[in-house]
N, C-alpha and C positions, 0 to 999 in steps of 0.2 A: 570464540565458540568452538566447539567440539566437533569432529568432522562427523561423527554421529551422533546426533542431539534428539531425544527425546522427544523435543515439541515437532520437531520437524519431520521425525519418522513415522510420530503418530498420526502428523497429516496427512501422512501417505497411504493409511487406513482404508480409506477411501476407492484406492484404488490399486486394493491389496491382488485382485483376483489378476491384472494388469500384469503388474511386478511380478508376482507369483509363474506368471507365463513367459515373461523377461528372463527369470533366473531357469526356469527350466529348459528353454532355448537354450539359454548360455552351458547348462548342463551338458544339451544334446550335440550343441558343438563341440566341445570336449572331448566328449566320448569320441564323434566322429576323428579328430585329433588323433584322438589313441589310434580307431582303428586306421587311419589313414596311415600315422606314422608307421604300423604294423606292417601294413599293405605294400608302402612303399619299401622297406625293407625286406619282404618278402620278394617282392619283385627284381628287385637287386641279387636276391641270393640266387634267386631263378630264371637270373635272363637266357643263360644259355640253354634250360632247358625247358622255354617257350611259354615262361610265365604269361600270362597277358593281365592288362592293366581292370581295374574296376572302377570304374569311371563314375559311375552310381555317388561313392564316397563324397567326390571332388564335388557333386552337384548337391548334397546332401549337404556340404557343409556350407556353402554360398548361401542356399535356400534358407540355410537355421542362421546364418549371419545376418542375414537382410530381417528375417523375421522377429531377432533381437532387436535390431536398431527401431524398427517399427514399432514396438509390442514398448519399447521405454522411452520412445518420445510423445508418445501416446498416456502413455501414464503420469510422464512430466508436463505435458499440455494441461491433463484436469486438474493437479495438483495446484497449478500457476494459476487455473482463474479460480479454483476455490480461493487461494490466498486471497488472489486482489479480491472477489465479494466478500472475504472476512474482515479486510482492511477496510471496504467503504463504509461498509455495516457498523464496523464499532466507532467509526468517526463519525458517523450520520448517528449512530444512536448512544454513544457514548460522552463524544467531545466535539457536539456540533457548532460548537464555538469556539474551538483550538483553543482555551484558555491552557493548556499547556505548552504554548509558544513553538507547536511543531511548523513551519514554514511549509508552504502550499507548493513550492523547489523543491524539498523533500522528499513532500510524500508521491511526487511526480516522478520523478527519478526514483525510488524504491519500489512503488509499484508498476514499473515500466519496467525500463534497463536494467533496474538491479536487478528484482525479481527473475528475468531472463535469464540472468548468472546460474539461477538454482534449475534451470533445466537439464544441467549436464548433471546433477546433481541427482535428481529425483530419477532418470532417465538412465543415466549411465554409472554412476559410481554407487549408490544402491546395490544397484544387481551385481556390480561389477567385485560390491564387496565379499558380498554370497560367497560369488564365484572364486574371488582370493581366500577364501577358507578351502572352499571346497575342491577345487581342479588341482593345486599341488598335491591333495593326500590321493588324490586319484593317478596320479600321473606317476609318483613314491609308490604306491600300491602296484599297478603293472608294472614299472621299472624294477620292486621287489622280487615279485614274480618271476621274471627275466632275467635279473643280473642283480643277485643281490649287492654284492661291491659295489656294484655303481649306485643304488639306491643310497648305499649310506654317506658316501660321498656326495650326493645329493641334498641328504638331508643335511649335511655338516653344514655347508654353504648354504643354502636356503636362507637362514637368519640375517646373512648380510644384509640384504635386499629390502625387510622392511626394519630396521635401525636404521638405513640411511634415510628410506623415506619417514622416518618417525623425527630425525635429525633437522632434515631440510626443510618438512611439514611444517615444525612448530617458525621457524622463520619465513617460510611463506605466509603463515595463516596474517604476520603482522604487516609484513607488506599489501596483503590486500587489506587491510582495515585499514590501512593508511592511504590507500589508495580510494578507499569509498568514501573516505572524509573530503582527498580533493573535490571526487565528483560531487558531492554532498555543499560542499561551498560553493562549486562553478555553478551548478544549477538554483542554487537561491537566488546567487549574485546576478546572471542573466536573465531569471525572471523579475527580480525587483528592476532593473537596466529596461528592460523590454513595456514592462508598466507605468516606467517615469519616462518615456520616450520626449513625450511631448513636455514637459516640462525639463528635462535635462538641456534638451533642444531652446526655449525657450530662455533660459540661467546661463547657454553657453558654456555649458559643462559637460559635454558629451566626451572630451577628447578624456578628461581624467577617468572618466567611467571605462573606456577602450582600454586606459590603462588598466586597473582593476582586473578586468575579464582577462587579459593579456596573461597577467602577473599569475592568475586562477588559473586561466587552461596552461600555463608553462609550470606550476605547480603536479596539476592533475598530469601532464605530459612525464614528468621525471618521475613519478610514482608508477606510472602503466610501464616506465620501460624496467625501472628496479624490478616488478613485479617480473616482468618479463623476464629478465637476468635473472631471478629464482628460480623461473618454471625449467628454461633453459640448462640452468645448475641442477636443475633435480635430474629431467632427462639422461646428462652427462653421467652423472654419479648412479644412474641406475642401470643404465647401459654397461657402465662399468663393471660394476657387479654382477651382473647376470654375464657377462663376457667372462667375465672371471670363474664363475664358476661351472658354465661350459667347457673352459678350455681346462679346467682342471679333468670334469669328465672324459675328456676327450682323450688328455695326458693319459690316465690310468688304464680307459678300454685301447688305447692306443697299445700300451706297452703288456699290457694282458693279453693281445690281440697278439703279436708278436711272440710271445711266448709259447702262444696257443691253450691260458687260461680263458678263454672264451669264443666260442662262434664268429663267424663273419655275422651272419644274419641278428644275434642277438645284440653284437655292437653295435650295429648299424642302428637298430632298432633303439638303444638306449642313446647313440648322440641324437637320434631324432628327436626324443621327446624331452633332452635335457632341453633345451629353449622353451619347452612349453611348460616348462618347471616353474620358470619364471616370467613367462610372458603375461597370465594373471595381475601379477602384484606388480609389473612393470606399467600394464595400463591401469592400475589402479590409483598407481602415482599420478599418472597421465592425466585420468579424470577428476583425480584432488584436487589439480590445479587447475583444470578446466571449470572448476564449480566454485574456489577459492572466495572468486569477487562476488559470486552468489550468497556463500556463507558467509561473509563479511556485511550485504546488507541484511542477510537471515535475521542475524544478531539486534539489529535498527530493527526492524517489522516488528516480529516476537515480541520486543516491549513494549512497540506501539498497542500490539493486538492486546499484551496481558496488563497495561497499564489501569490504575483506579479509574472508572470512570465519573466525569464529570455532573452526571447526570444519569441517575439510577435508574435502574428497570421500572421501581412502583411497587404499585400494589394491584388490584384486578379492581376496587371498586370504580361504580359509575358516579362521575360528577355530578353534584345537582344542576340542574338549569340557570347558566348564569343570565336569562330575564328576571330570573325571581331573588336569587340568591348575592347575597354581598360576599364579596372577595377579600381578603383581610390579610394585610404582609404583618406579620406581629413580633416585633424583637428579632429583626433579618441582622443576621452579624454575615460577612460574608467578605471573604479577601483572595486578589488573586496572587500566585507564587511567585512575582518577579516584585512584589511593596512588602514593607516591614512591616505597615500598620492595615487591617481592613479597610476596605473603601466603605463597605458599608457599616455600621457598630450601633444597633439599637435602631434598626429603621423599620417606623410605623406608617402604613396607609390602610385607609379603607376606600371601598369604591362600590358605592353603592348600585344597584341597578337603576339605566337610564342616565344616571351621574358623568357629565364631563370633569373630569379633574387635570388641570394643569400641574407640570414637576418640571420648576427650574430649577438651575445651578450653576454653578463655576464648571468651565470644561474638567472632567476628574474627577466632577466628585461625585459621582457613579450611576449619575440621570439611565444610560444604557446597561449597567449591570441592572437596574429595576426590571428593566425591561425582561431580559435576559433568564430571570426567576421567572417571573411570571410565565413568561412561556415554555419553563423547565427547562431551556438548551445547558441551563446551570442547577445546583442545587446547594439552599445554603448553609452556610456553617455549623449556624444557632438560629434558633428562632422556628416560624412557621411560619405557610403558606393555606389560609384553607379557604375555602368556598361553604356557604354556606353551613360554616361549622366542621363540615368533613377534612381532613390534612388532604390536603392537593397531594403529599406523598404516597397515599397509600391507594390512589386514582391510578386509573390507565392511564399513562403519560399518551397517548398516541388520542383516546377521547378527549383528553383533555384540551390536548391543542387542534383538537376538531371543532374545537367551541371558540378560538379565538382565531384572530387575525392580526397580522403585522404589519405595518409601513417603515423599512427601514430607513434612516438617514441616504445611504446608498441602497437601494434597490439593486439586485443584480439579475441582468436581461440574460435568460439562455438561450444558446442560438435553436430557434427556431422564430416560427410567424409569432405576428403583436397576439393572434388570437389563442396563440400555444401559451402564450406569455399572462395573457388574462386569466387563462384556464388555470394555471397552476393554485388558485385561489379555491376551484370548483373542477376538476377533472369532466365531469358530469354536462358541464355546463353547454346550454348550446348556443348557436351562433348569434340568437335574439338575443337571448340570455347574457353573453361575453358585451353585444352592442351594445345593451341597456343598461350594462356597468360603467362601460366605455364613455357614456354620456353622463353618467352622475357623475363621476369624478373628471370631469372638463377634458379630458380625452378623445375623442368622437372627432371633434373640427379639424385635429391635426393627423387623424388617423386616416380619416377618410381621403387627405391630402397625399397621402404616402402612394409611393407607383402604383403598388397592388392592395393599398387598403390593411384591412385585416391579414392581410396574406402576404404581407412584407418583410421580409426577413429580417431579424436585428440578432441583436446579440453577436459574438465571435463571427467575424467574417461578413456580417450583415450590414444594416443601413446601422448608420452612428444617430442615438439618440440624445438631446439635450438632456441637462438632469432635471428640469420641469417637467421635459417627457418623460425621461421615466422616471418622477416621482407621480405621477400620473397615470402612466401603467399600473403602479403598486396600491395605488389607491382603487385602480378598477379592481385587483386582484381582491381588495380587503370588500369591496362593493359587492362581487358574485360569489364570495364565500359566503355572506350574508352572516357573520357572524354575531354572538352579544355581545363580544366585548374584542374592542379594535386598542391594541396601543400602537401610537406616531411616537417616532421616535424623527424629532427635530422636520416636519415635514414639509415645511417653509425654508430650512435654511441653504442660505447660498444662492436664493433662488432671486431673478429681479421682478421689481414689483408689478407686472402684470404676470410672472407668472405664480407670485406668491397670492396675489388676488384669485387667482382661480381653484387653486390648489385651496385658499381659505374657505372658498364657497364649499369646494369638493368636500371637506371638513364639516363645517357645517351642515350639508346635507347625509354625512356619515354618521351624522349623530344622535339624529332622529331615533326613537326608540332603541336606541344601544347605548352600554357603558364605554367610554373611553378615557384611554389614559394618555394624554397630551405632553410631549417631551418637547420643551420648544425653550427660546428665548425671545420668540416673535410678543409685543404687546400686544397686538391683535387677537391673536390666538388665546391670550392668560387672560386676558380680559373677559371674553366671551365664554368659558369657563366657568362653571359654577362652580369649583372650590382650587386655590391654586395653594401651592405648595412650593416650601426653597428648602432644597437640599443641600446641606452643611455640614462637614464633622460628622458624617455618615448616620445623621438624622435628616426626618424631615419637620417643618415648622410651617406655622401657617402664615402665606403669604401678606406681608404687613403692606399700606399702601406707599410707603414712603422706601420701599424697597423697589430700587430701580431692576426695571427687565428690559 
């Protein structure tokens, strides 16, 4: 990536008025610079005859220093959480079903830590760049002024300074992209490690997993200190040069000085500001490298953000009423990127209103992408999707799945209470309302049992629920949504058979005057079923009786 990239500058759009007070800070110090350097050389030509000091300056440029640092971490604050709400936003409305295999380690690490990277970034080497245009021709300009010799000597050497950092640049920019790949693998690998806890524990395989992470963070280890040895190597090398090309000034007003080609006061004045010739472009290096591993996950984010999405915006129209209306999958072709052949190729359902329809299958052969469509998290290849006639594509995706409801195979509890947790089905919904869910879907006896009831904390950090309970949660959720049409995705499975009994009733009493679409391999369930279906060869066919479930 380019140390100024377009996508990234135009996000800073946002918070142009910010930066704009950044760079003119940085300006105002500057100047103070000049007049200080001026000052202090004047003070020097005139000590003996009772110059006194200006103190005003020295407190002028502290004041404009602090006000810089503030005025661009301020500005790299908004910038960082626009990003991260731009990043939830197109995952939640674009790829809410990761089918592009982006790891949940990932996007944890890129919009945490990485993103941090780009505060020195947005905050400091932005304005900082400004300022390496601007503060040398200012600094050449009074140096002109004063002592033309010495300006051009100034200018001769100037050049050095950014060739080296253009040199050492393009080698840092890869050590930090090598360096975001380790952190990028450490962070997968210790969250998939942290999720299989209890089952690595169980397999008696924890010690090789140690090894792994081990092997990972001594990887990501040797890369943060390479990095380091570049930033290091840049420091050295620009030090250099900006030493070098002081001391050549210094040479020339030295032996001018001595000849009496030029003033005490004017030389004085010109070694002072030679350093600040260069002190620009030396912290400009400074803050490359400080924002380096930022621009290294920039590069990850940005095609996170500009990737196809999965699932399109729509269209504006309003859905029909799915009481009244049939739902129709007609010629769904639909494949995800990591198979050579689709999962789905020519697959037909209808699901009439009121209609329970069962859809089994072999694991794979794409029972949950049906699902998936239906409730738009995807969209498919070929084929259509419509409701009462109308293409579900050219619907509000956001009404549209205001009219359905979910039960996934895993439910996932967030941390908050069981009645946060019910709500997500009905935000709206009140406390009777969440109860009265809570007991159709066989809920209610174990909830009530919990310390504080409805007010028990689950999820991350909370009370551990079995998966009959929360497959039991997910079913209050689809109960106080009150939706017409419910797809289960396997809602029985895994489950033992009291809790699969209760979960069957919950079922059944979800079915009452609504459409549902039943993903199961339970007989129970495809029995009770008014029309069952086996999905094969990424069709589906009607279930025959001599086909085992």
């Amino acid at each position: 990536m380019r140390s100024l990239d377009r996508r990234l500058v135009r996000r800073a759009r946002a918070v142009r008025v910010l930066l704009a007070a950044d760079v003119s800070l940085g300006m105002a110090a500057a100047a103070l610079v000049l007049a200080q350097a001026i000052l202090l050389a004047w003070i020097a030509a005139h000590a003996f005859d009772g110059g006194s000091l200006r103190s005003v300056v020295f407190a002028a440029r502290g004041a404009v220093a602090w006000g810089f640092e503030v005025a661009g971490l301020r500005a790299a604050s908004s910038v960082l959480s626009q990003l991260r709400l731009e990043l939830v936003e197109q995952r939640l409305r674009a790829h809410p079903a990761a089918l592009d295999g982006v790891e949940a380690g990932e996007l944890a690490a890129s919009s945490v830590g990485g993103l941090a990277g780009l505060e020195a970034y947005f905050g400091r080497y932005l304005p900082q760049l400004v300022l390496a245009c601007l503060v040398p021709l200012a600094v050449l300009g009074c140096a002109a002024v004063i002592d033309p010799v010495s300006a051009l000597v100034m200018l001769v050497t100037l050049p050095l300074v950014p060739v080296f950092m253009w040199l050492i640049g393009r080698f840092a920019e890869e050590r930090a992209r090598a360096r975001w790949q380790s952190l990028r693998l450490l962070s997968t690998r210790f969250l998939d490690v942290v999720r299989g806890l209890p089952t690595l524990r169980a397999y008696n395989r924890s010690g090789a997993q140690r090894e792994a992470i081990a092997a990972a963070g001594e990887e990501y280890r040797r890369a943060t200190m390479g990095t380091l040895r570049v930033a290091f190597l840049s420091g050295s090398v620009l030090e250099l040069a900006a030493t070098l090309g002081v001391a050549l000034v210094a040479v020339t007003v030295g032996v001018r000085l001595d000849r009496g080609g030029v003033g005490f006061q004017a030389a004085l004045t010109v070694l002072l500001l030679a350093p600040e010739l260069y002190a620009p472009l030396r912290r400009l290096g400074t803050q490359f490298h400080a924002s380096a591993d930022g621009l290294a996950v920039a590069e990850r984010l940005l095609a996170l953000l500009e990737a196809a999405p999965e699932a399109r915006a729509g269209g504006k129209l309003v859905p029909p009423s799915l009481t009244a209306a049939t739902v129709v999958m007609d010629g769904i072709v639909f494949g995800y990127p990591a198979r050579d052949r689709p999962v789905l190729d020519g697959f037909d359902l209808t699901l009439e209103p009121g209609e329970t329809v069962a859809l089994v299958g072999e694991s794979g052969a794409g029972k949950s992408t049906v699902a998936r469509l239906l409730l738009r998290l995807a969209d498919p290849d070929g084929g259509r999707l419509t409701v009462g006639g109308v293409d579900v594509a050219r619907c509000d995706p956001e009404l549209w799945r205001s009219r359905l409801a979910w039960v996934a195979q895993e439910p996932t509890l967030f941390r908050g209470t069981v009645a946060d947790n019910i709500r997500l089905g009905d935000p709206r919904a009140t406390a009777e309302q969440v109860q009265a869910a809570a007991v159709l879907a066989g809920a209610h006896d174990f909830v009530r049992l919990l310390p504080y009831g409805y007010d028990t904390r689950v999820g991350d950090g909370g009370r551990q629920l079995s998966a009959g309970e929360r497959r039991r949660i997910a079913l209050a959720r689809a109960f106080v949504r009150d939706a017409a049409l419910v797809v289960l995705d396997e809602p029985t499975a895994d489950l033992d058979p009291e809790s699969a009994e209760v979960v069957r009733q919950a079922v059944e009493r979800l079915a009452c005057e609504r459409t549902l679409l039943v993903i199961s391999h339970r007989p129970d369930l495809v029995r009770s079923a008014d029309r069952a279906l086996v999905l094969a060869g990424g069709k589906a066919t009607a279930l025959a009786e001599e086909v085992p479930v």
